[in-house]
C-alpha positions as CSV (number, residue, x, y, z in Angstrom):
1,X,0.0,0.0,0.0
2,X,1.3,3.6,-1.0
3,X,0.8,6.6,1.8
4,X,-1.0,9.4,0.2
5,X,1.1,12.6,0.0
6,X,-0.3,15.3,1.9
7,X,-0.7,18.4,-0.1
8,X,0.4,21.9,0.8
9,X,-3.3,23.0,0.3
10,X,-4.3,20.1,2.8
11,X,-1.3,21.2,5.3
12,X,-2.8,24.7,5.2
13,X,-6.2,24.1,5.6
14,X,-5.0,22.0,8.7
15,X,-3.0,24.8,10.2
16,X,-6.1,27.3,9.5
17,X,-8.3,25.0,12.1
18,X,-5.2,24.6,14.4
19,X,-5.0,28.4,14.5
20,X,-8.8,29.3,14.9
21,X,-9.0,27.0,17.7
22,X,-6.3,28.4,19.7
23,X,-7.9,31.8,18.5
24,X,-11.2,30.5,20.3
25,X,-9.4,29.8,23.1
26,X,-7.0,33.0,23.3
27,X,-10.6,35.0,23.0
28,X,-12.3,32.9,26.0
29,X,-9.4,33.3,28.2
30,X,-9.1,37.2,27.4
31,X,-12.9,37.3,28.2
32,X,-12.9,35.8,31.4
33,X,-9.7,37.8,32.5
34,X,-11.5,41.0,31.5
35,X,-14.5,39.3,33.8
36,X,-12.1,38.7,36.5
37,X,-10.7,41.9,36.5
38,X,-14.2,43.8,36.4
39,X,-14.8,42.0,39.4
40,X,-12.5,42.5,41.2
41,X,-12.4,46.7,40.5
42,X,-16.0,46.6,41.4
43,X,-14.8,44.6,44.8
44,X,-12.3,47.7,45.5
45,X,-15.0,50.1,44.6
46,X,-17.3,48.8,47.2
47,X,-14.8,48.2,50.1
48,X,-13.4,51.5,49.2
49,X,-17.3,53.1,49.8
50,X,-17.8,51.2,53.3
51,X,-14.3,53.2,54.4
52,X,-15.3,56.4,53.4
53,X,-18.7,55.8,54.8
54,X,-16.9,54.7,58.3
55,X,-14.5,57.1,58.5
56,X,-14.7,59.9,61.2
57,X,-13.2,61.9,57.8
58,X,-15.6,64.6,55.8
59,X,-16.1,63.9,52.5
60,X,-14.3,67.3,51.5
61,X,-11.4,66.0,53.5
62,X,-11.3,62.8,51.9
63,X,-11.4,64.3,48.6
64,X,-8.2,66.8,49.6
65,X,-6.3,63.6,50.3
66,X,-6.5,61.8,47.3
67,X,-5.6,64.9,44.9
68,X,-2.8,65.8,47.2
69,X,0.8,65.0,46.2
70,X,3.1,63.5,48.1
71,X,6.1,64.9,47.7
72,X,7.5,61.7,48.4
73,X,5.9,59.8,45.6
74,X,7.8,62.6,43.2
75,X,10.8,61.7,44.5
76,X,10.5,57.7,43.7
């Protein structure tokens, strides 16, 4: 019995599927990091709420702190 030759065209129509699958995959994995990640800021966002609702702080206080420079964070 001859083996059939495998022709280029075959070999690239292979490669094609071998490359949109790991495409697929690539696209889910990005998808559920951009999930993970939404999660988690919203997470931050609502811890960060409860301790500027619990602080003895005023809002206007609150606010001065986190546009104020440090003078050390310029220097690093």
């Amino acid at each position: 019995m001859a083996r059939r030759k495998i022709t280029l065209d075959e070999k690239i129509e292979k490669q094609k599927q071998i490359v949109f699958k790991a495409k697929e995959h690539y696209d889910a994995a990005v998808a559920e990091l951009n999930e993970l990640n939404k999660r988690r800021d919203e997470l931050r966002k609502k811890e960060l709420l409860e301790a500027i609702s619990s602080s003895k702080r005023s809002y206007e206080e609150i606010l001065r702190f986190l546009q104020t420079t440090d003078e050390n964070d310029e220097n690093e």
